[in-house]
Chimera marker file (.cmm) of the C-alpha trace (Angstrom):
<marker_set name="trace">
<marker id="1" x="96.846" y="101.593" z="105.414" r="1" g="1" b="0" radius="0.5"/>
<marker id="2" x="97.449" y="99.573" z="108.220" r="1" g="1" b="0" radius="0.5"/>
<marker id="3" x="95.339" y="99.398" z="111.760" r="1" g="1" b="0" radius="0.5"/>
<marker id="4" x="97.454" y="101.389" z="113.705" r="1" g="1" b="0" radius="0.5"/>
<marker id="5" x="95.005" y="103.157" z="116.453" r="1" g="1" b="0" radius="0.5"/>
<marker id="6" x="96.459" y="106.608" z="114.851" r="1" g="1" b="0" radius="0.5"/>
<marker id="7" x="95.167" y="105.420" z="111.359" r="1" g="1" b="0" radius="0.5"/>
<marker id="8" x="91.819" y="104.269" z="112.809" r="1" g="1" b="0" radius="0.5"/>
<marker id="9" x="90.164" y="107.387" z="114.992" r="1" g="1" b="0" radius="0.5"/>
<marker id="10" x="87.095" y="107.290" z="114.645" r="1" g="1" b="0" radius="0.5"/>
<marker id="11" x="84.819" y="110.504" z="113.591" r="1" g="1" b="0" radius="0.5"/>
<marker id="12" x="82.041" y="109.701" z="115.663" r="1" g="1" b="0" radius="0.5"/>
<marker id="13" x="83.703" y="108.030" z="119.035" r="1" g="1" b="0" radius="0.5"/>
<marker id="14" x="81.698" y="105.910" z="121.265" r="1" g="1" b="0" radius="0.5"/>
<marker id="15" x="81.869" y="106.706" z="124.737" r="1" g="1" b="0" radius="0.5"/>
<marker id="16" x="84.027" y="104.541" z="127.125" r="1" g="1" b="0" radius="0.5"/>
<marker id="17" x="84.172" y="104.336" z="131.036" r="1" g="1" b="0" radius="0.5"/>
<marker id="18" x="86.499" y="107.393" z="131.087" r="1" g="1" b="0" radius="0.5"/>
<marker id="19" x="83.605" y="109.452" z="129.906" r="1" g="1" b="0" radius="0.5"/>
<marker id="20" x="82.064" y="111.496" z="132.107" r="1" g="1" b="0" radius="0.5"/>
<marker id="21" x="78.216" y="111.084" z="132.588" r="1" g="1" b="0" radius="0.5"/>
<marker id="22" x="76.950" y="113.831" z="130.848" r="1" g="1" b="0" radius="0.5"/>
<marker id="23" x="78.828" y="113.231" z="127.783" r="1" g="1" b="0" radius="0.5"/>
<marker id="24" x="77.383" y="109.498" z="127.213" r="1" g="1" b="0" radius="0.5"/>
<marker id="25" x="74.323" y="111.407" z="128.012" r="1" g="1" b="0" radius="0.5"/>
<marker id="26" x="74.941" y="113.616" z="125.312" r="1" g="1" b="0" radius="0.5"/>
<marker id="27" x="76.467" y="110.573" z="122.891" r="1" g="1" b="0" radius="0.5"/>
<marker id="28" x="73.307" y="108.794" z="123.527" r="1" g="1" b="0" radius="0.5"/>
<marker id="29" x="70.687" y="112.215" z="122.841" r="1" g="1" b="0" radius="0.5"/>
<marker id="30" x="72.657" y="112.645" z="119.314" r="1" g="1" b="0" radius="0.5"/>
<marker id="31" x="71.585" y="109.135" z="118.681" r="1" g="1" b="0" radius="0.5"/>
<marker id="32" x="67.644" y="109.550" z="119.318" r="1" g="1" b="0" radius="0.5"/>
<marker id="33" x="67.520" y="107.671" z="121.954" r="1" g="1" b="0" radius="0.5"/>
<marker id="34" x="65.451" y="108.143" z="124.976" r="1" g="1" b="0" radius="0.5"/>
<marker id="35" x="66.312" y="107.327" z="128.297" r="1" g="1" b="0" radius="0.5"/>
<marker id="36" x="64.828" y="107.822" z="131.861" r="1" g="1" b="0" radius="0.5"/>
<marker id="37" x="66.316" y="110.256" z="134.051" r="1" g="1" b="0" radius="0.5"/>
<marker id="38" x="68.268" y="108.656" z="137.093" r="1" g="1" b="0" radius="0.5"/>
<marker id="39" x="70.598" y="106.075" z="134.980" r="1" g="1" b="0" radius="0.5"/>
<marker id="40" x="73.945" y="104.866" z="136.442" r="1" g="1" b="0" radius="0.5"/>
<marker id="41" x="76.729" y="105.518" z="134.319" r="1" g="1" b="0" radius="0.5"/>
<marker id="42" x="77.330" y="101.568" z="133.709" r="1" g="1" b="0" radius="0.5"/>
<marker id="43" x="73.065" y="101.685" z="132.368" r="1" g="1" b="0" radius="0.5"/>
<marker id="44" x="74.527" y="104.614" z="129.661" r="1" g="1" b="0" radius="0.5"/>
<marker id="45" x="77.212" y="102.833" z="128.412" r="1" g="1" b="0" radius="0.5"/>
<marker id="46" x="75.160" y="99.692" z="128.170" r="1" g="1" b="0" radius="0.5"/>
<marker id="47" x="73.121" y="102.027" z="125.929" r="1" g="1" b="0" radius="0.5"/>
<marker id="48" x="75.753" y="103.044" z="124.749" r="1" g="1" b="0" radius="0.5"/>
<marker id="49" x="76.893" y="99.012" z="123.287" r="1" g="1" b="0" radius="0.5"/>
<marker id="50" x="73.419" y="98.243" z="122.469" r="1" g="1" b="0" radius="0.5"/>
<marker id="51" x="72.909" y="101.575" z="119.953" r="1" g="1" b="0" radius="0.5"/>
<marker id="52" x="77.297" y="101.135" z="118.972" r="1" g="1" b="0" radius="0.5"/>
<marker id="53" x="76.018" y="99.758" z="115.566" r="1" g="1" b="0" radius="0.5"/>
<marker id="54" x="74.241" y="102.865" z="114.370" r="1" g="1" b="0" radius="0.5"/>
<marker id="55" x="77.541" y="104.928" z="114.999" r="1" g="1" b="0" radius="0.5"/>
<marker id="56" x="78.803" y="106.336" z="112.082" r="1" g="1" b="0" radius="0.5"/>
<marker id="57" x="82.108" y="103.614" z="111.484" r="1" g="1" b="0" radius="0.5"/>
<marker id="58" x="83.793" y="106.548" z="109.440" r="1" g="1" b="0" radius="0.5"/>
<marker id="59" x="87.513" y="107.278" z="110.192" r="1" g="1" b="0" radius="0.5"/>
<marker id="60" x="88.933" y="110.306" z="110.159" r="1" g="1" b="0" radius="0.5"/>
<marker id="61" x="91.987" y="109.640" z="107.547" r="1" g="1" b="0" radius="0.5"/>
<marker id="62" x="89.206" y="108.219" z="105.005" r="1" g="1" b="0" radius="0.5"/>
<marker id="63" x="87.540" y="111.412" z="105.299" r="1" g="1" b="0" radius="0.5"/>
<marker id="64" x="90.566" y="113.494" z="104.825" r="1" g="1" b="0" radius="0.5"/>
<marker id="65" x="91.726" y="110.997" z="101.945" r="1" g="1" b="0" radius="0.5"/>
<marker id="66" x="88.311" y="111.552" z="100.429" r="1" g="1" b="0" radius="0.5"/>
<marker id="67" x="88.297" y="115.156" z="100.634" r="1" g="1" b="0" radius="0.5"/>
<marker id="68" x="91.529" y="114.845" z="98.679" r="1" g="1" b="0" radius="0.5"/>
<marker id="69" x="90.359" y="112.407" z="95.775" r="1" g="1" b="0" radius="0.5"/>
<marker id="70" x="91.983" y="109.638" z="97.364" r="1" g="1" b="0" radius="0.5"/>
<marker id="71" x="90.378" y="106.400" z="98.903" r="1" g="1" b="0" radius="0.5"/>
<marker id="72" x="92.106" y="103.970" z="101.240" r="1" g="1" b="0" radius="0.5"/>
<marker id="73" x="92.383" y="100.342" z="101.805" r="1" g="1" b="0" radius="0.5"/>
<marker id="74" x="93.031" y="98.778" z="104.930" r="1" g="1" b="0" radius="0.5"/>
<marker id="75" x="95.282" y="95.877" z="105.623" r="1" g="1" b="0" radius="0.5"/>
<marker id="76" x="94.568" y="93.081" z="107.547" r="1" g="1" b="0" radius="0.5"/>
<marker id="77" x="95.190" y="92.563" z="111.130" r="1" g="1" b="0" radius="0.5"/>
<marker id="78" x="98.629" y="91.587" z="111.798" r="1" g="1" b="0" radius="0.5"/>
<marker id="79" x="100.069" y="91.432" z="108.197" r="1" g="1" b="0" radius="0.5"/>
<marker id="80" x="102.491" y="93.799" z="107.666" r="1" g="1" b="0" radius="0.5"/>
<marker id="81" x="104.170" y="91.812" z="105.083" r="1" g="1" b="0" radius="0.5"/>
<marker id="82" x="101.850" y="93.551" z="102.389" r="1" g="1" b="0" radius="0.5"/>
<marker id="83" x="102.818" y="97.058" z="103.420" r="1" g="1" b="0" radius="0.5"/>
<marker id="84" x="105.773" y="98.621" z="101.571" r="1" g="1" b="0" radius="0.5"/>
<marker id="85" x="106.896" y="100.909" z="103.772" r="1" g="1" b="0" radius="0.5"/>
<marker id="86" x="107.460" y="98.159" z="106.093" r="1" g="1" b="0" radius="0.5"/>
<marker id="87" x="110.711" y="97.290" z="103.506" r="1" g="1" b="0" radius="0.5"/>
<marker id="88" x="111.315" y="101.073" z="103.318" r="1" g="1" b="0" radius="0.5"/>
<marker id="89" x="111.860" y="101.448" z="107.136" r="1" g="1" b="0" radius="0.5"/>
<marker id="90" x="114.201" y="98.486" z="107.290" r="1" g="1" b="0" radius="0.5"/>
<marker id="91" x="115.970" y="100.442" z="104.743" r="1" g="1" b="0" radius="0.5"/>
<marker id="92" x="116.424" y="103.229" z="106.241" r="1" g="1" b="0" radius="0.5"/>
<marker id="93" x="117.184" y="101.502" z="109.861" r="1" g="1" b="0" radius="0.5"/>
<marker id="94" x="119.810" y="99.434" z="108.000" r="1" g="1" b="0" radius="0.5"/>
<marker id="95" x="121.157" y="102.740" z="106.185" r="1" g="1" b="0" radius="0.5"/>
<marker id="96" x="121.715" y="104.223" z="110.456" r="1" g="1" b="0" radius="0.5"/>
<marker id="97" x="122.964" y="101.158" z="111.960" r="1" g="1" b="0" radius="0.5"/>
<marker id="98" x="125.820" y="100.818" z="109.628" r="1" g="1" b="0" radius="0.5"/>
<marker id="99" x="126.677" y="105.044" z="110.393" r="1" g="1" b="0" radius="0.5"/>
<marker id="100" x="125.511" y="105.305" z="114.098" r="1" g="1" b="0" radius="0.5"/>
<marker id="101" x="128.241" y="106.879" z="116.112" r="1" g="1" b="0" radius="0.5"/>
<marker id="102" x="126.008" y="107.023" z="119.435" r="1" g="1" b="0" radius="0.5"/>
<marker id="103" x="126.294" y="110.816" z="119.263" r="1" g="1" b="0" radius="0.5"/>
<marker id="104" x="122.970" y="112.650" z="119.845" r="1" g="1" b="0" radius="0.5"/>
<marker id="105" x="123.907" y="115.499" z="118.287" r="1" g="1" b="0" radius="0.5"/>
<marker id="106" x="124.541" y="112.749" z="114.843" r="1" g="1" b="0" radius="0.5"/>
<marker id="107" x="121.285" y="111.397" z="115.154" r="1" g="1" b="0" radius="0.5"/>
<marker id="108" x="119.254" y="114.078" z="113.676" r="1" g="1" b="0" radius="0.5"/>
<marker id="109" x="121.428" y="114.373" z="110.471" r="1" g="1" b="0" radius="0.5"/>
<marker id="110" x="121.576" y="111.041" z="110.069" r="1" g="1" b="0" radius="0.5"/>
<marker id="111" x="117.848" y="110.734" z="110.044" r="1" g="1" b="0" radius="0.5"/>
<marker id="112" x="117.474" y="113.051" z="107.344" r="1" g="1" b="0" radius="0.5"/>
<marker id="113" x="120.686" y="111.599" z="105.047" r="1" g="1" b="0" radius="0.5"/>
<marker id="114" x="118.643" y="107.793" z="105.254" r="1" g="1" b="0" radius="0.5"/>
<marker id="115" x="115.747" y="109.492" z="104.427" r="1" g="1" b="0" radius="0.5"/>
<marker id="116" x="117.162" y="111.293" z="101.648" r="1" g="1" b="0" radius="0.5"/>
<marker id="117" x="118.263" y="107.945" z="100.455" r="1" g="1" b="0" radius="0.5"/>
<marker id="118" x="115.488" y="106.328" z="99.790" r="1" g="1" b="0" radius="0.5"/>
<marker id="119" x="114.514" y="106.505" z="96.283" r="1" g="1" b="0" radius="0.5"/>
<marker id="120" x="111.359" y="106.550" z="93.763" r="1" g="1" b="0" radius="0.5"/>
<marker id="121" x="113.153" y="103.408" z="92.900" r="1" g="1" b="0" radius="0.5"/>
<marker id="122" x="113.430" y="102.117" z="95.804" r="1" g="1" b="0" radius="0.5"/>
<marker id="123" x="109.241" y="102.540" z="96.789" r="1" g="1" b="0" radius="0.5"/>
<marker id="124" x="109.092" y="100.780" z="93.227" r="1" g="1" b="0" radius="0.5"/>
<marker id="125" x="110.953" y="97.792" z="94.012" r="1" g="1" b="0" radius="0.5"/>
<marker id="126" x="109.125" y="97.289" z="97.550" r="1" g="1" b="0" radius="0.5"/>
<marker id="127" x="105.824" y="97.960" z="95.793" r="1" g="1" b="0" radius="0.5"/>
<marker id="128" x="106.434" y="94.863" z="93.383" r="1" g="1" b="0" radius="0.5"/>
<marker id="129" x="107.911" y="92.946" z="96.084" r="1" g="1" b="0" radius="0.5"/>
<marker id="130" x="104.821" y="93.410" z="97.938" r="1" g="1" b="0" radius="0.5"/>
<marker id="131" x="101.929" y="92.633" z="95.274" r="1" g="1" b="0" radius="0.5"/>
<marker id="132" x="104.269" y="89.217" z="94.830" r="1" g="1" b="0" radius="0.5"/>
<marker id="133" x="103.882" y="88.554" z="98.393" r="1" g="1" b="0" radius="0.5"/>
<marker id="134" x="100.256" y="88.770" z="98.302" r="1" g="1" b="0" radius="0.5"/>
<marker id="135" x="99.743" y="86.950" z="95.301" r="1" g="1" b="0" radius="0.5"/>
<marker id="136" x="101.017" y="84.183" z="96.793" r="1" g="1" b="0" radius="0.5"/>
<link id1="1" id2="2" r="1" g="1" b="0" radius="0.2"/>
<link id1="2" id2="3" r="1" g="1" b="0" radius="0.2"/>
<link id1="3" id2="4" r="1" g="1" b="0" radius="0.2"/>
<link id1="4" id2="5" r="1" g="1" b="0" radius="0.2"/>
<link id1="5" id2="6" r="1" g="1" b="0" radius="0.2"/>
<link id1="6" id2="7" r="1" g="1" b="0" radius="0.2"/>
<link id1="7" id2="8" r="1" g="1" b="0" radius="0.2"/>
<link id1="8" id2="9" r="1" g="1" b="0" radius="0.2"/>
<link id1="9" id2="10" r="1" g="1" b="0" radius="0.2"/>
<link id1="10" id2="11" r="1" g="1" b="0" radius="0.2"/>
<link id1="11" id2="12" r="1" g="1" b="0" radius="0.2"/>
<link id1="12" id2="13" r="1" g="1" b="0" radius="0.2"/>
<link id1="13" id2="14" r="1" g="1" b="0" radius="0.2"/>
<link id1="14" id2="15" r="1" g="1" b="0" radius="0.2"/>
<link id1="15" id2="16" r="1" g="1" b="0" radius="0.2"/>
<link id1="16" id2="17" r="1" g="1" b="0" radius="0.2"/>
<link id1="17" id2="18" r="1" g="1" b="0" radius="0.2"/>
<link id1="18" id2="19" r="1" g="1" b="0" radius="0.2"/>
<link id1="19" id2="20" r="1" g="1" b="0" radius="0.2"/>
<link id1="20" id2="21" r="1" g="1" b="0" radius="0.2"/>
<link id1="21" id2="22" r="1" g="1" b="0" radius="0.2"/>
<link id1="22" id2="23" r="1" g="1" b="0" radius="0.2"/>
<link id1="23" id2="24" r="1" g="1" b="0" radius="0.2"/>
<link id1="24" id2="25" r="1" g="1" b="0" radius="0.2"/>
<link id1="25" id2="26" r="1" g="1" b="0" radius="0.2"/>
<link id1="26" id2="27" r="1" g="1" b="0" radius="0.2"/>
<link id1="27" id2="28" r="1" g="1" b="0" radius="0.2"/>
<link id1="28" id2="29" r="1" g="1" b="0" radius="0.2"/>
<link id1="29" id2="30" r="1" g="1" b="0" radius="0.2"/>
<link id1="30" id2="31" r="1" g="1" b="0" radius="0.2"/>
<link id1="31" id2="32" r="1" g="1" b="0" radius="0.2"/>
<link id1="32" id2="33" r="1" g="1" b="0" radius="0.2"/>
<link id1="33" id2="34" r="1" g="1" b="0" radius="0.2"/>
<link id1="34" id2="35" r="1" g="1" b="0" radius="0.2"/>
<link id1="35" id2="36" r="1" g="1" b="0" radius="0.2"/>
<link id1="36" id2="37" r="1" g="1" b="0" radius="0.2"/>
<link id1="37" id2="38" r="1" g="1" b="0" radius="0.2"/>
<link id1="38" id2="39" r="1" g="1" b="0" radius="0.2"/>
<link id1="39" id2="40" r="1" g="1" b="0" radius="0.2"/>
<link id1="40" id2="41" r="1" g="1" b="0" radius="0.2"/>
<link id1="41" id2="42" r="1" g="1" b="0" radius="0.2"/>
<link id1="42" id2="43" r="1" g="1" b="0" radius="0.2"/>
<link id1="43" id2="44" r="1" g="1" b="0" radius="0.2"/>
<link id1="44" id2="45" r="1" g="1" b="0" radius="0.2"/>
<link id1="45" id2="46" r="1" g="1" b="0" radius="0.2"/>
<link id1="46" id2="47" r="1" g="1" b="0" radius="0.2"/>
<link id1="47" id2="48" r="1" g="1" b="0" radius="0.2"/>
<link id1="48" id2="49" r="1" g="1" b="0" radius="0.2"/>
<link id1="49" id2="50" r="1" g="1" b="0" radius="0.2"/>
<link id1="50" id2="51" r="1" g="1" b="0" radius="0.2"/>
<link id1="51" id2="52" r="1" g="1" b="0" radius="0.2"/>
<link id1="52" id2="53" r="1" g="1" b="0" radius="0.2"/>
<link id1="53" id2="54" r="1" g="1" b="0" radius="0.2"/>
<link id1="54" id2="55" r="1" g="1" b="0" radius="0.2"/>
<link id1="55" id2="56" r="1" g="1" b="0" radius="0.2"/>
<link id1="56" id2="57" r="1" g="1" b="0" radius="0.2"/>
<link id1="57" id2="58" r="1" g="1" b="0" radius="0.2"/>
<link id1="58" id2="59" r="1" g="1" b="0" radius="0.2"/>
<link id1="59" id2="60" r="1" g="1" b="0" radius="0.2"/>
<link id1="60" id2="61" r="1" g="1" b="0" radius="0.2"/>
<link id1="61" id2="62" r="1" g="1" b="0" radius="0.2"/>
<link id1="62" id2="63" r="1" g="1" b="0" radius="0.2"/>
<link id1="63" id2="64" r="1" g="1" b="0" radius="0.2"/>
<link id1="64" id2="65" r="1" g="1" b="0" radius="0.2"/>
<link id1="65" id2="66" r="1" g="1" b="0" radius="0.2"/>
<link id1="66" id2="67" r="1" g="1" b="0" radius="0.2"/>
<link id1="67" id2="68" r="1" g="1" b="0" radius="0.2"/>
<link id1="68" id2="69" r="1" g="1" b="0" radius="0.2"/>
<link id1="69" id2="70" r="1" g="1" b="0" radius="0.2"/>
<link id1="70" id2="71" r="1" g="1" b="0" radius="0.2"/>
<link id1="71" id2="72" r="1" g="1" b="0" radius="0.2"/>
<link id1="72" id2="73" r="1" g="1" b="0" radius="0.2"/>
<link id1="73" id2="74" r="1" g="1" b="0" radius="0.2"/>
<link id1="74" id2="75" r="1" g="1" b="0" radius="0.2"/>
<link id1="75" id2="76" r="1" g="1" b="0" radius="0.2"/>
<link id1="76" id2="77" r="1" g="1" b="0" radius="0.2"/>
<link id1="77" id2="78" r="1" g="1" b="0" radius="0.2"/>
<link id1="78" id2="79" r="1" g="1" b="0" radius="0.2"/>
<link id1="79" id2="80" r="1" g="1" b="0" radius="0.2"/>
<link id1="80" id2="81" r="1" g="1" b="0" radius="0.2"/>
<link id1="81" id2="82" r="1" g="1" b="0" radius="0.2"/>
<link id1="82" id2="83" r="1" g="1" b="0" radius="0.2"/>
<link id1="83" id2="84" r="1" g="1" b="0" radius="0.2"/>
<link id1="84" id2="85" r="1" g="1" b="0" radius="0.2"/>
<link id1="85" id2="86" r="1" g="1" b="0" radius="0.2"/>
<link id1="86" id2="87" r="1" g="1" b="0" radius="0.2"/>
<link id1="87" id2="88" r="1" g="1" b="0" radius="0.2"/>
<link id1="88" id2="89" r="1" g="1" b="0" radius="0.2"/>
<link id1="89" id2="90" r="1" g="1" b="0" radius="0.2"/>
<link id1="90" id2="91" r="1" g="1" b="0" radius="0.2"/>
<link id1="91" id2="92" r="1" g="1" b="0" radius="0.2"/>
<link id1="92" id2="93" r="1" g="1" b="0" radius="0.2"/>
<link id1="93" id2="94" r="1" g="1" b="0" radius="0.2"/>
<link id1="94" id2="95" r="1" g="1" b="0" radius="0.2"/>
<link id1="95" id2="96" r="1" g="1" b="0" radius="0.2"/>
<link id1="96" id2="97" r="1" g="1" b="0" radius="0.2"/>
<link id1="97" id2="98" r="1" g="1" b="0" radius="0.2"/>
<link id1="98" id2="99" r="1" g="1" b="0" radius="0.2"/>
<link id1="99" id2="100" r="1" g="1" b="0" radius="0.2"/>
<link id1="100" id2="101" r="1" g="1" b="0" radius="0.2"/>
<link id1="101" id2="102" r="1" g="1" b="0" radius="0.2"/>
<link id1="102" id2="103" r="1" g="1" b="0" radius="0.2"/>
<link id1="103" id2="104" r="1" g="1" b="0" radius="0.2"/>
<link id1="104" id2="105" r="1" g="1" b="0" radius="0.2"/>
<link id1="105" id2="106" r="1" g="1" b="0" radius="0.2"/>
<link id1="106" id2="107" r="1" g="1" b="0" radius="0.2"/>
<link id1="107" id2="108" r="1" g="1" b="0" radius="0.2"/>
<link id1="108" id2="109" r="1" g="1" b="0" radius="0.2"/>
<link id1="109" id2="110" r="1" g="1" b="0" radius="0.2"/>
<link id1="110" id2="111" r="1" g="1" b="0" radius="0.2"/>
<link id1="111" id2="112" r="1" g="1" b="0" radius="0.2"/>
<link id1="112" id2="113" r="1" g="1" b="0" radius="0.2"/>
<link id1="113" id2="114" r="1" g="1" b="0" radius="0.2"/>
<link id1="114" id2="115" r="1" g="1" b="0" radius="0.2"/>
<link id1="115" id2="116" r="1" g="1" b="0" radius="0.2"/>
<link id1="116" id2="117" r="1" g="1" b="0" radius="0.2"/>
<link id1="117" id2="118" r="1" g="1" b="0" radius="0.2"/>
<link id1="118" id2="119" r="1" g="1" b="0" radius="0.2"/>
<link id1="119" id2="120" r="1" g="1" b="0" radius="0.2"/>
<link id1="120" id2="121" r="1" g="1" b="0" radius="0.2"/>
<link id1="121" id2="122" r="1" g="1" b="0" radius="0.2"/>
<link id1="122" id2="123" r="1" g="1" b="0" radius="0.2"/>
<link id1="123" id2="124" r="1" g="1" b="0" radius="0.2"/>
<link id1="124" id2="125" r="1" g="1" b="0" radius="0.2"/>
<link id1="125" id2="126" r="1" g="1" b="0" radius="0.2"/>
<link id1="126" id2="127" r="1" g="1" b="0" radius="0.2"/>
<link id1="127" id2="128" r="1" g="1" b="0" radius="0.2"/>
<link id1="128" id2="129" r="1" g="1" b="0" radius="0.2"/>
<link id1="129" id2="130" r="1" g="1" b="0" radius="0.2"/>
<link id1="130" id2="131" r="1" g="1" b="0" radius="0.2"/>
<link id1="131" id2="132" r="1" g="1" b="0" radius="0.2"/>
<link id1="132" id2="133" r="1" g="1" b="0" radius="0.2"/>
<link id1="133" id2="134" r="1" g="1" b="0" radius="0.2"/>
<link id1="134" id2="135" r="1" g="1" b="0" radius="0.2"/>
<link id1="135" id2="136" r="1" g="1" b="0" radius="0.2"/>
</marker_set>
């Protein structure tokens, strides 16, 4: 899996400035600790980074793989070359460049017919291409 914010939400958020008050309140409560009545919002959230360590650093997609019998791995930062479907997509973008006609109402179908194309074989090939890649 790679870092993509949509692969990474957290179960247990921190609060950011574009939480109201009495939610970092809240936040803060759920994490035993105790604060004097009478805080500025900017106090919470400094709370708020000084207890961020305790959060629970659980995402949401492990959970769900979990709950499935799967586990996931994460990529590194900014190395895409070890994910698969990265060779997959260029597939299929290839697959609609070369049949684009510019027609909206082609698009759709011709979505579908690239995806269609893309193989058991084809996920094999970019799987091995990828463990050579980071074997080195």
């Amino acid at each position: 899996m790679d870092n993509a914010s949509y692969h990474s939400r957290k179960i247990d958020k921190s609060p950011t400035t574009a939480t109201k008050k009495a939610e970092i309140r809240e936040w803060l409560e759920k994490k035993g600790v105790t604060m004097p009545d009478g805080l500025l919002k900017m106090q919470l959230l400094h709370l708020v980074t000084r207890h961020i360590a305790a959060v629970d650093t659980n995402y949401i997609i492990d959970k769900m793989a979990s709950e499935h019998g799967y586990g996931v791995v994460r990529l590194p930062t900014y190395h895409c070359q070890y994910n698969p479907i990265e060779l997959i997509w260029a597939q299929v973008k290839g697959y609609m460049s070369k049949r684009n006609t510019f027609r909206i109402a082609d698009l759709k179908p011709l979505v579908h017919e690239s995806l269609n194309n893309v193989t058991a074989d084809n996920w094999k090939t970019c799987w091995e291409a990828r463990r050579k890649t980071a074997r080195g």
